[in-house]
C-alpha positions in Angstrom: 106.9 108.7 92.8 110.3 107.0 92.6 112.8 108.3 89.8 115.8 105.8 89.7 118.9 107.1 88.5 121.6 105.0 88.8 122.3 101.7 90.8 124.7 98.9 91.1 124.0 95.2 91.4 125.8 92.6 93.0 125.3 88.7 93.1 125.7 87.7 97.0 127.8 84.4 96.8 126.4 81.3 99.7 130.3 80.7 101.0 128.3 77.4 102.7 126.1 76.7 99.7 123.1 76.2 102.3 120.7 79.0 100.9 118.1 78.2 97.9 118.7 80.7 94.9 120.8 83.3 94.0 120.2 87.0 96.1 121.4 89.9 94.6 122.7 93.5 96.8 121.1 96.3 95.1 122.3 99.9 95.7 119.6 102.0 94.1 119.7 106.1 93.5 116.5 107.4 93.6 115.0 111.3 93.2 112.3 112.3 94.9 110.1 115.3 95.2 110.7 118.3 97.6 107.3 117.4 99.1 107.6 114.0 99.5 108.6 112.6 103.0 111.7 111.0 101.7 113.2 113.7 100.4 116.8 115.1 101.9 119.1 117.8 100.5 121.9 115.0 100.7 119.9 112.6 97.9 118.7 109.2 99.0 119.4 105.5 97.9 117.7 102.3 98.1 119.6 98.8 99.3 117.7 96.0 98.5 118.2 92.5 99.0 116.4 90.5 96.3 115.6 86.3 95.8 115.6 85.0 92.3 115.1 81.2 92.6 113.7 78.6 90.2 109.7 78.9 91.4 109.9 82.2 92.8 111.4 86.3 93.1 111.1 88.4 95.6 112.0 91.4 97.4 113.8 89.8 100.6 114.4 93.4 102.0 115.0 97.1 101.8 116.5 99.7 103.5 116.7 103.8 103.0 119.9 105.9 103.3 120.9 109.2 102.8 123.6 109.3 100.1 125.9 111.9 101.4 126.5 110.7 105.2 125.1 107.1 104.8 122.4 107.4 107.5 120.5 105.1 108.3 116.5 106.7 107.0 113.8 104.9 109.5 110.9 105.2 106.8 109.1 102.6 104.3 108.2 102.8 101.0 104.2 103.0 100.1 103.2 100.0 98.3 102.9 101.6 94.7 107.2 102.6 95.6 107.9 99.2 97.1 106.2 97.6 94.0 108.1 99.9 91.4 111.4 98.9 93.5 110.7 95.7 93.3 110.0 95.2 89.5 113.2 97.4 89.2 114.7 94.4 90.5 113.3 91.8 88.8 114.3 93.5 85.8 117.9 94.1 86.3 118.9 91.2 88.7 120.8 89.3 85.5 123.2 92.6 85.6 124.6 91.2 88.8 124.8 87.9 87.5 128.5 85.4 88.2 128.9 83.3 85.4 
């Protein structure tokens, strides 16, 4: 299980105005358990890409990275942890919002 602890939001701004939507950068901090396969003595973080558009959101991708050194973690989330990711950003995409 997934324990989120802090994150930041960012809208991504279309320079070309060619993409549908607006994507938001997520940088997630996450705790895990000793035993699970994620875990690292550095901490871990989530970035996630995510869609919010008029008929649909989305997780457009993710990727995992130790906190300390920023390396690059070549695991996936289970689908219960990819879900809970997800509906963390559906809730909070607004934070990153450009009026």
């Amino acid at each position: 299980m997934l324990n989120f602890t802090a994150y930041t939001v960012d809208q991504i701004k279309d320079a070309f105005g060619i993409l549908s939507g607006q994507r938001y950068e997520f940088i997630i901090e996450i705790e895990v358990e000793e035993d699970d396969e994620l875990y690292t003595e550095n901490g871990i973080y989530i970035r996630a890409l995510y869609l919010v558009d008029e008929e649909k959101t989305r997780l457009l991708k993710y990727e995992l990275f130790e906190k300390a050194t920023d390396r690059y973690i070549e695991l996936e989330l289970e689908d219960d942890e990819l879900q809970a990711v997800e509906n963390f950003c559906k809730e909070h995409a607004q934070d990153g919002a450009v009026n």
